[in-house]
C-alpha positions in Angstrom: 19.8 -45.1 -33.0 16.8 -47.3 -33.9 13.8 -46.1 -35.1 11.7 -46.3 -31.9 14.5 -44.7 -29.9 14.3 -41.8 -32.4 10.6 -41.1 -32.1 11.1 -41.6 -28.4 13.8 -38.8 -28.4 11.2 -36.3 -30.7 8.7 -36.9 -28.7 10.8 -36.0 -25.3 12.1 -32.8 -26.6 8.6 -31.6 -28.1 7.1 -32.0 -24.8 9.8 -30.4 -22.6 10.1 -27.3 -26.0 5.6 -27.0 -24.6 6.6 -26.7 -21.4 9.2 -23.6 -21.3 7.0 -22.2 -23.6 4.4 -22.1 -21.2 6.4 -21.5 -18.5 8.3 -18.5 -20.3 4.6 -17.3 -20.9 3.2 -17.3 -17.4 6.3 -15.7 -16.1 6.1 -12.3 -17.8 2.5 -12.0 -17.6 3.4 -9.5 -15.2 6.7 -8.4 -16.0 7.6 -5.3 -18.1 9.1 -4.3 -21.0 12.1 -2.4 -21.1 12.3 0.6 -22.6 12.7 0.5 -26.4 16.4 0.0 -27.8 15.9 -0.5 -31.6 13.2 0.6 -34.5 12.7 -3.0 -34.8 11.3 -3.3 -31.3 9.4 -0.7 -31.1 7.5 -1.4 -34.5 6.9 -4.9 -33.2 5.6 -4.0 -29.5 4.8 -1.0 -27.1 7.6 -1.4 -24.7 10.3 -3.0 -26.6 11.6 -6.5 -26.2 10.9 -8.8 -23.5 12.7 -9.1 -20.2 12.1 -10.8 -16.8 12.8 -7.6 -14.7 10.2 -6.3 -12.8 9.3 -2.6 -13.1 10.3 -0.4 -10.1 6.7 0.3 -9.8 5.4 -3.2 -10.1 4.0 -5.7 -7.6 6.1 -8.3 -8.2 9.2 -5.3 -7.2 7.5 -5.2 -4.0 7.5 -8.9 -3.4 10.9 -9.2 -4.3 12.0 -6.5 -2.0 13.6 -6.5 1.5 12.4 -4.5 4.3 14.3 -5.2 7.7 12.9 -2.3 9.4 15.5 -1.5 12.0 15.3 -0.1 15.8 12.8 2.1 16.7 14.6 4.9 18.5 12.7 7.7 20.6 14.3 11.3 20.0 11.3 13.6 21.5 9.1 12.6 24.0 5.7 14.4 23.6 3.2 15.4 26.5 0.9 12.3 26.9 -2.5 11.9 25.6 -5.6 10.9 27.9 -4.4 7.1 28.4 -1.2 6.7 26.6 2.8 8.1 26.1 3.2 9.7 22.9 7.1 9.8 21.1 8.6 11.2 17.8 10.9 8.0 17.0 12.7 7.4 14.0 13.9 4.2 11.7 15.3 3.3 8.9 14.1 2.7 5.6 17.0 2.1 2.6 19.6 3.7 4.5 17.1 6.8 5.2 15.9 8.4 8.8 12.6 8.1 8.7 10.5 10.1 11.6 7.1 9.3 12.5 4.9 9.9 16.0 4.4 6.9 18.4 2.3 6.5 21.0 2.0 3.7 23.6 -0.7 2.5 26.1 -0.1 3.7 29.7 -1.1 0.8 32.0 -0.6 -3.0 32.6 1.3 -4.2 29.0 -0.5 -7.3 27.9 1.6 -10.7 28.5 1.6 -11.1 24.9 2.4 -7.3 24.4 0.1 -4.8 23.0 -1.6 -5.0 19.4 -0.1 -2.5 17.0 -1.5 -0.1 14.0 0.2 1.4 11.3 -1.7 4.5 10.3 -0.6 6.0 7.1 -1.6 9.3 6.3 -3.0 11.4 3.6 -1.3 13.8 0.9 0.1 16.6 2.7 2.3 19.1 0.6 5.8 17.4 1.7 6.7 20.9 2.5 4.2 22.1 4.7 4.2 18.4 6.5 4.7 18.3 10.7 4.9 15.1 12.9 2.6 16.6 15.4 0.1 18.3 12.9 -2.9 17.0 11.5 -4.8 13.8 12.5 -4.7 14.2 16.3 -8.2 13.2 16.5 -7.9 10.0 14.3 -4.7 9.1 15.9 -6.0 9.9 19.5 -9.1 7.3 18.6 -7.2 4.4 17.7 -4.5 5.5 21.1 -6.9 5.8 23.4 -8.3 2.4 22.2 -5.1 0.6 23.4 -3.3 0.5 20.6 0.6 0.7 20.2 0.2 3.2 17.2 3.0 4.4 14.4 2.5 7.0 11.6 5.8 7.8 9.8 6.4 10.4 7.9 7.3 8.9 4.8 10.6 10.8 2.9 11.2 14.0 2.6 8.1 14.7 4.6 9.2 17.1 7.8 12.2 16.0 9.0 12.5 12.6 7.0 15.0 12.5 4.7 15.6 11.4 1.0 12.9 13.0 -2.0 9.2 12.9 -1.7 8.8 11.6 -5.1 4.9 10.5 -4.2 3.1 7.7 -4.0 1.5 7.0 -8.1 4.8 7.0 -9.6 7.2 5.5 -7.4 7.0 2.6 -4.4 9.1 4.5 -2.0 6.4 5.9 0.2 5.4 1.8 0.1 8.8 0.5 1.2 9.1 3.3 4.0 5.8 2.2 5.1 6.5 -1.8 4.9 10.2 -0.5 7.2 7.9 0.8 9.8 5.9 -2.0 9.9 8.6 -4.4 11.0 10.2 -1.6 13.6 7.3 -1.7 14.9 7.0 -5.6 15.0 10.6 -5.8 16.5 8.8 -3.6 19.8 9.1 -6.0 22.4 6.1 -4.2 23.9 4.6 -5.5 20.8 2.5 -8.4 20.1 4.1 -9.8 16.4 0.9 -11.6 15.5 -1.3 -8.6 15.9 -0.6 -5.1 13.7 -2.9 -4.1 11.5 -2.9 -0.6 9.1 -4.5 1.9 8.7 -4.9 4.4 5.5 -6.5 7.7 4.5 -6.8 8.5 0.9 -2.8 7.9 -0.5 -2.4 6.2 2.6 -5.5 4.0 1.7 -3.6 3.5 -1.8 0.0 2.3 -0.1 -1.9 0.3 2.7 -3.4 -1.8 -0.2 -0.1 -2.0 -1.6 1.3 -3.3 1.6 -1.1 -6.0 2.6 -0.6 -7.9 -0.9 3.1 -7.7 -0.3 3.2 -8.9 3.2 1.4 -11.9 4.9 2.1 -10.3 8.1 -0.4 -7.4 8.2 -3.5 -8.6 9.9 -6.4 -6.5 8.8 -6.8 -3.2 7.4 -8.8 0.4 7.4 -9.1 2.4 4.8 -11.1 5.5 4.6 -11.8 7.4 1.4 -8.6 5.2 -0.3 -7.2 5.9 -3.4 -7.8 2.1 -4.4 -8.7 1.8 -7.9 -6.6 0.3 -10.6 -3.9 2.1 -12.5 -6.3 2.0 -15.4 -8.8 3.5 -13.1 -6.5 6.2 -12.1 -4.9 6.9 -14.9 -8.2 7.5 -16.8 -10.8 8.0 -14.0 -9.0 10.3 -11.4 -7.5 13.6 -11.6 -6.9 15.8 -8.5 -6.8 19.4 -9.4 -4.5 22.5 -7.8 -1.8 19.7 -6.9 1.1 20.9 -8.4 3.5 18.5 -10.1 7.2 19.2 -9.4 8.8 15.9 -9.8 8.6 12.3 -12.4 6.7 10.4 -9.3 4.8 13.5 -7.8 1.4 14.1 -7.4 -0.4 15.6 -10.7 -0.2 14.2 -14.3 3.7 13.4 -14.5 3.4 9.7 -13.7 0.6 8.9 -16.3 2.5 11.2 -19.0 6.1 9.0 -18.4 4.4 5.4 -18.2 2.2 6.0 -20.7 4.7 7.9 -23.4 7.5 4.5 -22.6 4.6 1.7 -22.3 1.1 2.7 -24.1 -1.5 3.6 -22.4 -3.8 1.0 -20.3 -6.2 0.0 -23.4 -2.5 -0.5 -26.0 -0.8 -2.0 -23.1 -3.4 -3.4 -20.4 -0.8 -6.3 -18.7 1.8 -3.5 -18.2 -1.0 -1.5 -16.1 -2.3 -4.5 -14.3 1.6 -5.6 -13.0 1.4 -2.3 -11.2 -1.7 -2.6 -9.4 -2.5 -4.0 -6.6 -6.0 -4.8 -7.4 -4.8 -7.6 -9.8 -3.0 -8.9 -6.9 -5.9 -9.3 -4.3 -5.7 -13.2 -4.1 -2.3 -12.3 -2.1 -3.9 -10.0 0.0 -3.0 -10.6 3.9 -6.1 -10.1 6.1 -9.5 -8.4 5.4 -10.3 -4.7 4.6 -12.7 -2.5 5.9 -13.3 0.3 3.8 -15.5 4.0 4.8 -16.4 6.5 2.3 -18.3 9.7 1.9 -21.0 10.3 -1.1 -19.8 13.6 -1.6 -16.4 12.7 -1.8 -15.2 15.8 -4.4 -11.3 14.3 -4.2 -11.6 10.2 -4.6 -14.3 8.3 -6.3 -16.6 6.5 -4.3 -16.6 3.6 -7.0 -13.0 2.8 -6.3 -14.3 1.4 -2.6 -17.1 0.4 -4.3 -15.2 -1.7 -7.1 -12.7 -3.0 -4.2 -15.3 -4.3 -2.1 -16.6 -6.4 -5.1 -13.0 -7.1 -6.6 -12.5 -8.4 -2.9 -15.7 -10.8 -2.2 -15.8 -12.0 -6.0 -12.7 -14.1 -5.1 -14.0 -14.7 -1.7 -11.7 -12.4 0.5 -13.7 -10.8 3.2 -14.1 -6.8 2.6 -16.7 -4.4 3.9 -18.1 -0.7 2.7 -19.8 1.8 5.1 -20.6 4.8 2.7 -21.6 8.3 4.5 -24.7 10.2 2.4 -23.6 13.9 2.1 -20.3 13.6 4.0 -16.5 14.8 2.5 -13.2 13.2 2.0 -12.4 13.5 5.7 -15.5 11.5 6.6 -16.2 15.0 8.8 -20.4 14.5 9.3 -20.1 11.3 10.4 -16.2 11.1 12.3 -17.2 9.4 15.5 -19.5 6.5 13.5 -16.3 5.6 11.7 -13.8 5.6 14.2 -16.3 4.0 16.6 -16.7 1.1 13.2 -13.0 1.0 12.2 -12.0 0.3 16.2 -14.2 -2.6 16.7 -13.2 -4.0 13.6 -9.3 -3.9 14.5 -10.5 -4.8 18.1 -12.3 -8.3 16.3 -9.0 -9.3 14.4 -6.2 -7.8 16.2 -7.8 -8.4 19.8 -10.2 -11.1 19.5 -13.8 -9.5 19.6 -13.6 -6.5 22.3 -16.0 -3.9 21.3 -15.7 -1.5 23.8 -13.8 2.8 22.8 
């Protein structure tokens, strides 16, 4: 080989040796590290040595997950509300029977079928949980609007099966969630372009979740959300009397495992960030509207607060009505933010109507 050949050949293999690099780099930024397997590892970094799995509780798992849905099949029909049929139906989500109440519009179905809302709900002790409990009047709102309206259960919540292992410290009440949301968009009473969601405190934190894992989720509500960063909660949120029964239940469990096998968020901060959706907002699917009392005594108002901004600083549209003096369940002021969150789906999921 001649000379110029040589340096030719050096020159080659230097730049494609920059590139992996590069590449290698960007691809883990948010990938964890396995747990530790040698001294050596663990004196070198927090977490062990690098691997391109995702963590179970990571974004990039929920990208790369699958979620069919399935058939939405009625087993109870329910006495009907003022304009519309309400069901307990069921579906699967990883092999599970998932339950949840659905209601449908009574009257002329659209020709392009009716828009659709996912509502997730709150933290209920899994135990004490019923289909038909709780919510009627937030449900009934959204119903009565014209809505084609789901809330499951999530596992292991009433008659759901599988563990309720909670929402901080596992995805499942996530994927369950992203499973109703296309049974719901197989409906062929429903309109496919037009579901948004719908979330209430935990269900404001797995909403979030789900509209930067799917594109298909229009627009989403989200009262009193549980939307901060991992850091945030980790360090920034505790929720008293909530006992803590399981590795992903509510309570401290989650922040003692993650942080004992990764560091904590200020040792470890791209571990924390691959788990939170916040860090993930340039994916996110539609815009948010967010509502939140002052005197909120169980989430921060500064997580909607730091959303909203997270949101418009990369120019993704988000909104915050805050409430002076009113609670977690938005009580005081109720009717202004159903009356605010219906005219917002109304705009995006049925082109502008305004009207309850």
């Amino acid at each position: 080989m001649n000379k110029s050949k040589l340096i030719l050949t050096v020159i080659v293999l230097s730049l494609i040796s920059f590139s992996l690099i590069a590449f290698l780099k960007n691809r883990n930024s948010y990938y964890f590290k396995l747990p530790v397997i040698d001294k050596l590892a663990q004196d070198q970094e927090i977490g062990g040595l690098d691997k391109l799995t995702p963590h179970p509780l990571s974004i990039e798992a929920l990208k790369k997950g699958e979620y069919p849905g399935s058939d939405l099949t009625i087993e109870q029909t329910l006495s009907s509300g003022s304009n519309y049929k309400r069901y307990i139906a069921s579906y699967k989500s990883e092999g599970l029977k998932i339950f949840g109440l659905l209601t449908v519009p009574i009257g002329e179905e659209p020709e392009d079928g009716w828009p659709a809302i996912i509502f997730n709900h709150g933290y209920i002790p899994p135990a004490q949980y019923r289909t038909t409990e709780r919510y009627s009047a937030y449900t009934d709102g959204f119903s009565r609007a014209g809505y084609v309206l789901f809330r499951p259960d999530y596992r292991g919540h009433g008659n759901s099966e599988g563990e309720a292992s909670g929402a901080y410290g596992s995805n499942d009440y996530t994927i369950d969630v992203l499973n109703a949301f296309y049974s719901v968009k197989n409906l062929p009473y429903v309109n496919r372009e037009k579901i948004g969601m719908w979330g209430h405190s935990l269900g404001g934190f797995v909403t979030l979740r789900s509209m930067v894992v799917s594109k298909d989720i229009k627009a989403g509500v989200i009262w009193a959300g549980v939307v901060g960063s991992y850091e945030d909660l980790f360090s920034r949120w505790r929720r008293r009397n909530i006992p803590s029964t399981t590795p992903g239940s509510r309570g401290g469990s989650w922040r003692q495992q993650l942080s004992r096998e990764y560091g904590e968020p200020d040792k470890n901060p791209e571990f924390w960030h691959s788990l939170s959706a916040n860090y993930f907002l340039a994916d996110i699917s539609g815009p948010l509207q967010l509502h939140h009392g002052t005197a909120d005594n169980s989430v921060p108002l500064e997580f909607s607060e730091k959303l909203v901004q997270q949101m418009k600083n990369i120019g993704k549209e988000a909104d915050l009505f805050t409430y002076s003096g009113d609670d977690h369940n938005l009580s005081a002021y109720f009717n202004s933010a159903m009356q605010r969150s219906v005219e917002f789906f109304n705009k995006y999921l049925k082109g502008g109507e305004t009207n309850l």
